[in-house]
N, C-alpha and C positions, 0 to 999 in steps of 0.2 A: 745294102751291105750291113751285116751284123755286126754291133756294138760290142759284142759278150751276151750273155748266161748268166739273167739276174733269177737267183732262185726264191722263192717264196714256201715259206713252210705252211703247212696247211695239216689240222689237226682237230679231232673232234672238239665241236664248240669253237673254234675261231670263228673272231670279229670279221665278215668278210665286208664291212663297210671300211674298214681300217686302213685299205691295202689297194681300193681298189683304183683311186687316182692315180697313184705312184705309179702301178703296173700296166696302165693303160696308158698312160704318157710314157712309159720306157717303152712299151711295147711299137706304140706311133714313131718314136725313133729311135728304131734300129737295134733295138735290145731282146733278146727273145727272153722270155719268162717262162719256168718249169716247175712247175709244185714239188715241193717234198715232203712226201708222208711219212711217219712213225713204220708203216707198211707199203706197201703195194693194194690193201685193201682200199675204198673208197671211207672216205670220213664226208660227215655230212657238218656245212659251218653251223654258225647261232643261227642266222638266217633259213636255215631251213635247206640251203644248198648242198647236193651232191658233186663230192670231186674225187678223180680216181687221178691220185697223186702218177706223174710222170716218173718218178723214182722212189728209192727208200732213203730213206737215213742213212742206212749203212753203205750207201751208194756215195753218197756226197762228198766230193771232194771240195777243197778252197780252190783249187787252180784249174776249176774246172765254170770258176765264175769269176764275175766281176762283184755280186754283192747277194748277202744272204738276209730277208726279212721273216721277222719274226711278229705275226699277228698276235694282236690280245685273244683269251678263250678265259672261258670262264674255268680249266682245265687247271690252268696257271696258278689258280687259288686254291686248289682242293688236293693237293697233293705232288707227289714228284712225278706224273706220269709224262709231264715234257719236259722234265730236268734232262733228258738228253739233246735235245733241243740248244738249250742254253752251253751245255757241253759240245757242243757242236760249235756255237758262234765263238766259242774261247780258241776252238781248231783256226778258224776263219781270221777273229782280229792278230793269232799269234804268227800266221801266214801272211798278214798285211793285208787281208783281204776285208775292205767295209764289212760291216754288220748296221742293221736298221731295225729296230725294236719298238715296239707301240704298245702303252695302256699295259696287261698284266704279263706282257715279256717283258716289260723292266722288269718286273719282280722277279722274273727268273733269272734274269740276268746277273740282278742284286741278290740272290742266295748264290750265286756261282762265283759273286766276287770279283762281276765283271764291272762293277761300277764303284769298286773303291778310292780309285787314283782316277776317276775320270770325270769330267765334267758329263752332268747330265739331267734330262726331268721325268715328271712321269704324273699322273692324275692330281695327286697331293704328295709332299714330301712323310708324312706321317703313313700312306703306302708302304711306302717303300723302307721307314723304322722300321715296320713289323717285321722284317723278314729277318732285321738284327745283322743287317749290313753296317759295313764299317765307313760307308763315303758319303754320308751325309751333310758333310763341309763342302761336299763337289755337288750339290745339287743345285740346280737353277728353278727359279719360278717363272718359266717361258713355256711358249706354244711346241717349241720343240728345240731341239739344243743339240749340233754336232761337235763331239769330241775330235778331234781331226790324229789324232792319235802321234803327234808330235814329242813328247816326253818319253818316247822310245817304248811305248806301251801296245807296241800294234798298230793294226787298220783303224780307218777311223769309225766312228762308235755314232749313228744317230738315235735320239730317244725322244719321243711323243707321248703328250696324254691321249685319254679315250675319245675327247672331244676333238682333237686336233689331225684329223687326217689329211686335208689340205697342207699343211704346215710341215705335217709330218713327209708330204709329197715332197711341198720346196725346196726340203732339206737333200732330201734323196736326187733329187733333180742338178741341185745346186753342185750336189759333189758328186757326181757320174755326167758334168759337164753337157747334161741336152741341151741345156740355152744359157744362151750369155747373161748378162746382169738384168742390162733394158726389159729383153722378153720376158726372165725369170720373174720382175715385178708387177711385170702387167699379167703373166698368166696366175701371179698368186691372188693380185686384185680383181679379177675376172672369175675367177672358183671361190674364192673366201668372201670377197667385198662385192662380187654382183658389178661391178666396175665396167660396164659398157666403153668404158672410152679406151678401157684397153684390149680389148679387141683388135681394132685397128692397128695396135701396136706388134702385138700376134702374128695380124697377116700380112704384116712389112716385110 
């Protein structure tokens, strides 16, 4: 039985190491996953991978998911080519609908003005000055940090550095409810920490 329509954006130069725990663990339970492209065209990641995006941008609705991710690209630095992107996850959190950001989609997110009133991290907090956002009081120096979007500010909001894709999984895992607490901590020390003994815990 399906969970929902977790969408994943996908865009010349994305990080595809970023994304790939999250989406393979929603995917194992009960989540279907859908690229969205800039186009209908195929974009090819950092990695060197070809993807021929399941939809467009202008296809994407918020009620047509449960949660929208936003990979790092080196894309994210050189200009506004996926400030649509980041215009899109403001459609999402104003909908109620999660948003999950990693490495240089914070920055898009922080020129969009999506991280001024919200708790959140991202590689280094001095990243994310450059962009000459205004929520630098709301930044954390964590592996990854969900905004639960409580303050009446929308869906809730996760944010990962470049090095934290695990973390950045847990986060996502944690709040689209695949596993309870117990499991969640053994599958995090199991993928991060090499943790053999929670294995066992996994297959309880």
């Amino acid at each position: 039985m399906t969970r929902g329509t977790v969408h994943l954006a996908v865009y010349d130069t994305y990080a595809d190491w970023e994304t790939g725990h999250a989406t393979a663990h929603l995917a194992q339970n009960g989540f279907t996953i859908r690229t969205v492209g800039p186009t209908a065209d195929p974009v090819t990641s950092m990695g060197g991978l070809t993807v021929l995006p399941d939809l467009t941008l202008a296809e994407l609705r918020p009620d047509d998911g449960a949660l929208l991710i936003l990979p790092g690209a080196g894309l994210w630095d050189t200009g506004d080519k996926l400030a649509p992107f980041a215009r899109a996850a403001r459609t999402f959190l104003d909908a109620g609908v999660p948003v999950a950001a990693i490495c240089g989609a914070t920055a898009g997110l922080a020129r969009e003005g999506l991280l001024d009133e919200r708790a959140h991290t991202s590689a280094v907090s001095f990243y994310l000055a450059a962009t000459g956002y205004e929520g630098g009081e709301h930044y954390i120096d964590a592996d990854a940090v969900t905004d639960d979007g409580g303050t009446g500010s929308g869906g809730a909001l996760v944010t990962a550095g470049p090095t934290e894709p695990v973390a950045f999984a847990r986060e996502i895992l944690a709040l689209l409810g695949v596993f309870e607490a117990e499991k969640l901590d053994a599958w995090y020390r199991l993928f991060h920490d090499s943790d053999a003994s929670a294995y066992e815990v996994l297959q309880g």
